[in-house]
N, C-alpha and C positions, 0 to 999 in steps of 0.2 A: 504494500500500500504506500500512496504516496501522497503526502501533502503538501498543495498550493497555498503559498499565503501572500496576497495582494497588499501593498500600501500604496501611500504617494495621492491617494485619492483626495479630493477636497471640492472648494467653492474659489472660482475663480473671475475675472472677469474677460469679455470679448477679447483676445489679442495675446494672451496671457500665456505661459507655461504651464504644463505640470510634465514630471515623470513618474509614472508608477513602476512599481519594482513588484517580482514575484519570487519571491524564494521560494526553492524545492526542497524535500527534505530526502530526497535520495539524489547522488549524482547524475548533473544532467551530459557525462561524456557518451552517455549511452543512448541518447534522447534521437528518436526518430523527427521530431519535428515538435516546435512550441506555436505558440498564435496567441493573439488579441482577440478578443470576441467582443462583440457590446449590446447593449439590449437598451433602448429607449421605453419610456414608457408606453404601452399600447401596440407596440412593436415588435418583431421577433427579433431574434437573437442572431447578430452578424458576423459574420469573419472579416476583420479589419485591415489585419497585417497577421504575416507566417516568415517565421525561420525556417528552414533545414537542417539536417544533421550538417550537410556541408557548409552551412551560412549564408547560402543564397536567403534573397527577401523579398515577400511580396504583398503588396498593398491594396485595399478597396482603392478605387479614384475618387472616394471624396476626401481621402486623407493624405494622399499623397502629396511629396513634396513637403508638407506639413508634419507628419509623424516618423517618429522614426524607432523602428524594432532592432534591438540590440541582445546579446547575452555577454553573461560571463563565468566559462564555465570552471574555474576558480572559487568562486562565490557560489555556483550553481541556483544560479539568477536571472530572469529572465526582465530585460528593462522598455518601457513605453515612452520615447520621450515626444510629447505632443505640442508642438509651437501654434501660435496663429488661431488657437482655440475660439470654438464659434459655438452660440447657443446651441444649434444645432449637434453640437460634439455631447452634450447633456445625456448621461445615460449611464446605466450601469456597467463598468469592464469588468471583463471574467481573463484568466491565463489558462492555459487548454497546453497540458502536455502528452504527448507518446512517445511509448518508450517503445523501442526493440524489443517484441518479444510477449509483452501486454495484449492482450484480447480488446481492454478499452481503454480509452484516453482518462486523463485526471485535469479534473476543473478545480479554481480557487474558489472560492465564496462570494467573491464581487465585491469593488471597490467603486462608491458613488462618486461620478466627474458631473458639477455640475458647473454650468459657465452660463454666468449672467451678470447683466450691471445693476 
């Protein structure tokens, strides 16, 4: 079993930064692939941004250029850093990892991003 633990969440305003962080509590050298997920209210649950085990990265286009998915498997950490933040960014993020070998993925708890003036 593996546990996701999201932070870095808060209330920010239009233009704004945050980064969330996701610590795993098993090593992620063995990680088939991590991701961003998000859920606005009323809305389903999206795929934002993905790593690879190789580190390729790839993006929804309404985030693009704007977010940026990182790790560090040192720390075996997974980081969200989001510029340019727009109310429409409002929503809950979840960290979604698979591991090598796992039948199913492992989600965080969710970390509330809300951005308003």
């Amino acid at each position: 079993q593996v546990q996701l633990v999201e932070s870095g969440g808060g209330l920010v305003q239009p233009g704004g930064s945050l980064r969330l962080s996701c610590a795993a509590s098993r090593s992620i050298f063995s990680i088939q692939g991590m991701a961003w997920y998000r859920q606005a209210p009323g809305k389903q649950r999206e795929l934002i941004a993905a790593i690879t085990s190789s580190g390729s990265t790839n993006y929804v286009d309404s985030v693009k250029d704007r977010f940026t998915i990182s790790r560090d498997k040192a720390k075996n950490t997974l980081y969200l850093q989001m510029n340019s933040l727009k109310p429409e960014d409002t929503a809950v993020y979840y960290c979604y990892a698979l591991y090598y070998g796992d039948r199913a993925p492992y989600w965080g708890q969710g970390t509330q991003v809300t951005v308003s003036a």
